[in-house]
C-alpha positions as CSV (number, residue, x, y, z in Angstrom):
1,X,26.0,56.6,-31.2
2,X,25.3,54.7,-34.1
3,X,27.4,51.5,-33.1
4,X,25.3,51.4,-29.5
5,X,22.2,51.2,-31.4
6,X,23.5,48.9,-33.6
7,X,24.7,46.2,-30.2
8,X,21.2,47.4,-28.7
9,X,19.0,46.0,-31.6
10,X,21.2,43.0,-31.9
11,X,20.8,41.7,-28.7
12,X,17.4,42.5,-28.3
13,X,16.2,39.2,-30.2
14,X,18.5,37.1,-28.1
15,X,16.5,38.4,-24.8
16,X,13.7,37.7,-26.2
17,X,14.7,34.2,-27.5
18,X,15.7,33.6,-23.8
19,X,12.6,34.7,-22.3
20,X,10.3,33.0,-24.6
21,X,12.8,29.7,-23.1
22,X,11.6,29.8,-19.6
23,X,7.8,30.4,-20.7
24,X,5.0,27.7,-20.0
25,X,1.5,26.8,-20.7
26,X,0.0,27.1,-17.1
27,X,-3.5,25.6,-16.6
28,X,-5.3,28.0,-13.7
29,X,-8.7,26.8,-14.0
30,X,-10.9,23.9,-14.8
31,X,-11.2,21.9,-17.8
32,X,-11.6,18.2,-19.1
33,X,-9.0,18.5,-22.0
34,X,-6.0,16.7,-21.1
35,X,-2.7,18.2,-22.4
36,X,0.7,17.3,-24.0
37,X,3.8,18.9,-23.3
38,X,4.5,18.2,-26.8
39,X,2.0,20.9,-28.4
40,X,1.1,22.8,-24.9
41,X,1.7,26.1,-27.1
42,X,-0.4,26.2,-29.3
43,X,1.4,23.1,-31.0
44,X,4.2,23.9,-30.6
45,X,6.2,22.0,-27.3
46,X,6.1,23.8,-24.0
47,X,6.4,22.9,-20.0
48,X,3.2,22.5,-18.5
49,X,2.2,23.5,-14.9
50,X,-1.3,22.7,-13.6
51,X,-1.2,25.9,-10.7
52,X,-2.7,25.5,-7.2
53,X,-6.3,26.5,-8.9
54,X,-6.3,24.4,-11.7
55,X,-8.2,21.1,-12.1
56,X,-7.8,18.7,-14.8
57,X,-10.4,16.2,-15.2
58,X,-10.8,13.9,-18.2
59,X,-13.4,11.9,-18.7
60,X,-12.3,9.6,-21.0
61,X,-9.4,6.9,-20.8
62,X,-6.0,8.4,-21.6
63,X,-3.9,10.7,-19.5
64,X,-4.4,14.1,-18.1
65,X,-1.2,15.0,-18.9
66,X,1.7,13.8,-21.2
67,X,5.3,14.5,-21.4
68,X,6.7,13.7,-24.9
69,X,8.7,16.2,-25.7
70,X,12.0,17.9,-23.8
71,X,9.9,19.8,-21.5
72,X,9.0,19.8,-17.3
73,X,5.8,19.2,-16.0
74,X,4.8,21.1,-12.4
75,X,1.1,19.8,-10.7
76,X,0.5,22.0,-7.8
77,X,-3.3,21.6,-8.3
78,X,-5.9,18.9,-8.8
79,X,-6.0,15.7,-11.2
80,X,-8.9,13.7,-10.8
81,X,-10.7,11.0,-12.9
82,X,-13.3,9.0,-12.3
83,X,-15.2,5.6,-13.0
84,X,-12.3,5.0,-15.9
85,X,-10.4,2.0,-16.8
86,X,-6.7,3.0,-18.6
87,X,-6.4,6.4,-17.3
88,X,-3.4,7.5,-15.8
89,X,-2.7,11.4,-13.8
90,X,0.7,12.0,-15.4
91,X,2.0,10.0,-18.5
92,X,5.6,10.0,-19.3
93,X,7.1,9.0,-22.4
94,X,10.8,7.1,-22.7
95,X,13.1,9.2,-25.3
96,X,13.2,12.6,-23.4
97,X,14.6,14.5,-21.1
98,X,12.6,16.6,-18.1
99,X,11.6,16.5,-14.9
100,X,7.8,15.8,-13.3
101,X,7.5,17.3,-10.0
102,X,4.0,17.1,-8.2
103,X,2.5,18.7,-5.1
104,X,-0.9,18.6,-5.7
105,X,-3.4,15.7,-5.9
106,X,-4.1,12.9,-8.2
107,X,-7.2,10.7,-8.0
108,X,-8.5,8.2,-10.0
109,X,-10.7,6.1,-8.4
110,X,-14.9,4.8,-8.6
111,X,-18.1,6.4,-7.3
112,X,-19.4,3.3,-6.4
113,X,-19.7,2.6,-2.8
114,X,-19.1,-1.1,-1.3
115,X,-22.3,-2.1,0.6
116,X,-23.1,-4.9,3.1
117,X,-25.0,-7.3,0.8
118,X,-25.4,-10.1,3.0
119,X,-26.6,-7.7,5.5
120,X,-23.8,-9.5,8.0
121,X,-22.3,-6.5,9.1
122,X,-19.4,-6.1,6.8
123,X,-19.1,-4.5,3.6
124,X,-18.7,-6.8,0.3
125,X,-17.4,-6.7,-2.9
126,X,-14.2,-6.4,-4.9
127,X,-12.2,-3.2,-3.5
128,X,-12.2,-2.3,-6.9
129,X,-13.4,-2.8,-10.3
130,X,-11.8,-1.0,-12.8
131,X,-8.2,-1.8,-13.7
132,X,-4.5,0.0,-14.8
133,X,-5.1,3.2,-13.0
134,X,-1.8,5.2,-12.5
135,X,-1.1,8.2,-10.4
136,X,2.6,9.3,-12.3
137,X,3.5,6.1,-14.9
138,X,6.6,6.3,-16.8
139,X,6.7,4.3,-19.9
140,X,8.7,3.2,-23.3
141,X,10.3,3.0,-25.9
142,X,13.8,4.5,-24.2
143,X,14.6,6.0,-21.5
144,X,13.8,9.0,-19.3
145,X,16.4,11.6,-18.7
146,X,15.1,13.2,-15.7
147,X,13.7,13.0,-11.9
148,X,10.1,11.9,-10.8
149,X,9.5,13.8,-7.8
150,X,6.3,13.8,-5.1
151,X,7.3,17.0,-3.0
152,X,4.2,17.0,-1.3
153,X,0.7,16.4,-2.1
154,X,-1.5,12.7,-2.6
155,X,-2.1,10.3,-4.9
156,X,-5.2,8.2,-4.2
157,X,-5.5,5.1,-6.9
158,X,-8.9,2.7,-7.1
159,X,-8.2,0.1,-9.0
160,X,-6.3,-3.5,-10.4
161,X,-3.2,-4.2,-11.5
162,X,-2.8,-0.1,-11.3
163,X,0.1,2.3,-9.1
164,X,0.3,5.1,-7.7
165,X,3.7,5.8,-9.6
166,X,5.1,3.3,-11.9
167,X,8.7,3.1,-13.7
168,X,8.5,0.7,-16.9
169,X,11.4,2.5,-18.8
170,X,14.8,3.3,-17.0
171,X,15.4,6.7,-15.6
172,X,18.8,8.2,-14.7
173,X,17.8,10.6,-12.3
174,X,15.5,10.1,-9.1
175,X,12.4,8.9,-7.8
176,X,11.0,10.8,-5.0
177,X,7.8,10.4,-2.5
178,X,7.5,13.0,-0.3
179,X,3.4,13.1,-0.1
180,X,0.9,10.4,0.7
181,X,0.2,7.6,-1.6
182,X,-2.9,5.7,-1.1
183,X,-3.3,2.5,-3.5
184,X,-6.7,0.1,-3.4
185,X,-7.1,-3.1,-5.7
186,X,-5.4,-6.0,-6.2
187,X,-2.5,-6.6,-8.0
188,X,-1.5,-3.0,-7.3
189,X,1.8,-1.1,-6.1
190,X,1.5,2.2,-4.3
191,X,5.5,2.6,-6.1
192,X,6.5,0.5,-8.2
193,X,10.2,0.4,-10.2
194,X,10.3,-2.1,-13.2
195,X,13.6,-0.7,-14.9
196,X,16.4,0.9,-13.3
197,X,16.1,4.0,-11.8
198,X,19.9,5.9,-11.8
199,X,20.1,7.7,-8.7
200,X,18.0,7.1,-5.2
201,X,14.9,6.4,-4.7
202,X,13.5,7.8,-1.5
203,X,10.2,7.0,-0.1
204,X,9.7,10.3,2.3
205,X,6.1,9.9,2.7
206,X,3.5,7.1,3.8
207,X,3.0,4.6,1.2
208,X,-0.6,1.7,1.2
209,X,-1.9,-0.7,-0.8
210,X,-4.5,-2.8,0.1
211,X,-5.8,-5.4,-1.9
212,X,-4.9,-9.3,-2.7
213,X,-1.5,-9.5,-3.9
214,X,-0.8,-6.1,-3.8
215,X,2.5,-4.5,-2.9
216,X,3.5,-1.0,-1.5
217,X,6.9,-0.2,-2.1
218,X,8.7,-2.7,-5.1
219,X,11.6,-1.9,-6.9
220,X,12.2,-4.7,-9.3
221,X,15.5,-3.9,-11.4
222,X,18.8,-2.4,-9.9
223,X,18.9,1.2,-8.4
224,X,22.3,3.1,-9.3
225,X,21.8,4.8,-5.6
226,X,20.3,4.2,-2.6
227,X,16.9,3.5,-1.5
228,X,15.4,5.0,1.0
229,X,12.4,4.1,3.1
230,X,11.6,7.1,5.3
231,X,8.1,6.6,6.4
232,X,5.7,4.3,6.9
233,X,5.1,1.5,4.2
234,X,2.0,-0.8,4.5
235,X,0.6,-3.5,2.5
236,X,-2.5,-6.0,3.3
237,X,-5.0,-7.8,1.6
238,X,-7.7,-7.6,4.4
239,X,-10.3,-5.3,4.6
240,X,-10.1,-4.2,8.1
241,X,-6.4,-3.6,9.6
242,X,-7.7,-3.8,13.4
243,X,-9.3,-6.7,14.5
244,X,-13.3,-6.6,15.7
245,X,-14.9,-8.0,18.3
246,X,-15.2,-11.8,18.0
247,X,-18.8,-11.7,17.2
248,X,-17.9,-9.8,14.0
249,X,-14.8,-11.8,13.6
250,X,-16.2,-14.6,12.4
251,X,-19.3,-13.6,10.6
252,X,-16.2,-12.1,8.2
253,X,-16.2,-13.3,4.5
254,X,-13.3,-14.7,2.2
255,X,-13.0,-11.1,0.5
256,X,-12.4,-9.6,3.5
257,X,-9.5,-11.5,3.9
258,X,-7.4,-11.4,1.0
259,X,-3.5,-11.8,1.4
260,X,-1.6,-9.1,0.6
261,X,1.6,-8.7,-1.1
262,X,5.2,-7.3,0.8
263,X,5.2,-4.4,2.1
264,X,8.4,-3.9,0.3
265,X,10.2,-5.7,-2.4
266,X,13.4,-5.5,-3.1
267,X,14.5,-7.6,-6.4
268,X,17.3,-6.0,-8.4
269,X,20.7,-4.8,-6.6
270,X,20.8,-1.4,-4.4
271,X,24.4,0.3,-5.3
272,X,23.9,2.6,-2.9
273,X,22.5,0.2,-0.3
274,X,19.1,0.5,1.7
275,X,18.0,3.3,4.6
276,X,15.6,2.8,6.8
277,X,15.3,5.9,8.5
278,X,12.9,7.7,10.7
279,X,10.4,10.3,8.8
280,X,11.9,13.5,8.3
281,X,11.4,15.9,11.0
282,X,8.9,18.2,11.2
283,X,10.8,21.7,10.6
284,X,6.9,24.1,10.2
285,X,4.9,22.9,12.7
């Protein structure tokens, strides 16, 4: 009797130990503090998952969340900033190994509205004014050891030279679409791969940027797998995608006709070669 005791309180820290490994910090309601995987727990590193009711909305340029530390990060609610330059949804630092996996929203975009200043008809103006705006960005110094997945979800970007995802530091897992992914402002990339991504990247969902120069799909350095383009992938620089009446046509100014980047860019070799394949079927309608 006494050696079962004995077993019984010595494995009772190591359940604990593995139950405390599978915790994290979930954020279930509102707030305006972003949050670092980092020093979640009160300081001490954690995974982070924003839950279908939580909303994270900073006011102040930065990220809403960071992963810095061996951790995951789950969004299955709402991200949204507003009316700031340098402010990205979900920041991911080079160096560490997790995964990001988001099925919720992320907006960052301006409350101004475009009006018709020349009172011609059309609306005027820049699409947007603030600048580097990032829905999910992955960033230096090494590299990520991990998968960026959208599993379902949007990400709506206003704003130059900004992405709706970005990959600036290699990863050796995958990049993943799978919800919509909305990008307005020039210079911009709805995805955009810098460094090498390991496995595939698969664009499951539909992908737009509008604005001059701006680019929808681009994957700039060599993917170890294949890339996948399963949905549909738009870029323009004009204003209005279907054409008025000729009355309207022509009273049309030089910013609404911007020229628009590819609508995919393909730049650094494809081990795995390239799929264009037909969206995914509907299997819950």
């Amino acid at each position: 009797m006494r050696l079962r005791h004995v077993l019984l309180a010595a494995a009772s820290p190591l359940c604990l130990w593995a139950g405390a490994a599978q915790a994290e910090t979930v954020i279930s309601t509102t707030t305006a503090t972003p949050v670092a995987t980092a020093t979640a727990a009160n300081g001490a590193r954690d995974d982070i998952k924003v839950s279908s009711t939580g909303v994270l909305a900073p006011t102040a340029a930065g990220a809403a969340i960071t992963l810095n530390s061996n951790n995951n990060v789950t969004h299955e609610g709402t991200i949204k900033i507003q009316d700031v330059s340098d402010a990205t949804g979900i920041l991911v630092l080079g160096g560490t190994t997790g995964e990001v996996k988001t099925s919720g929203t992320i907006t960052i975009d301006e409350s101004a509205e475009l009006k018709d200043a020349d009172g011609d008809g059309d609306l005027d103006g820049p699409f947007a004014t603030g600048a580097r705006r990032f829905g999910v960005r992955v960033t230096g110094p090494g590299a990520f050891h991990g998968n960026v997945v959208q599993s379902a979800g949007a990400i709506t970007i206003e704003g130059n030279d900004s992405a709706g995802i970005s990959v600036e530091t290699a990863i050796d897992g995958t990049v993943q679409t799978a919800g919509a992914i909305t990008v307005t402002g020039d210079r911009s990339y709805g995805l955009h791969s810098a460094s090498t991504v390991g496995g595939n990247v698969s664009v499951l969902s539909s992908v737009s940027a509008q604005g001059a120069g701006s680019v929808a799909v681009a994957t700039d350095d060599d993917i170890g797998g294949k890339l996948v383009l399963g949905n549909s992938v738009v870029a323009t620089g004009f204003r209005y995608t279907t054409r008025p009446a000729d009355a309207a046509t022509a009273k049309l100014d030089a910013d609404d006709l911007l020229i628009g980047g590819p609508a995919v860019r393909v730049r650094g070799d494809v081990k795995g070669g390239i799929l264009v394949d037909a969206p995914p079927a509907d299997l819950d309608p």
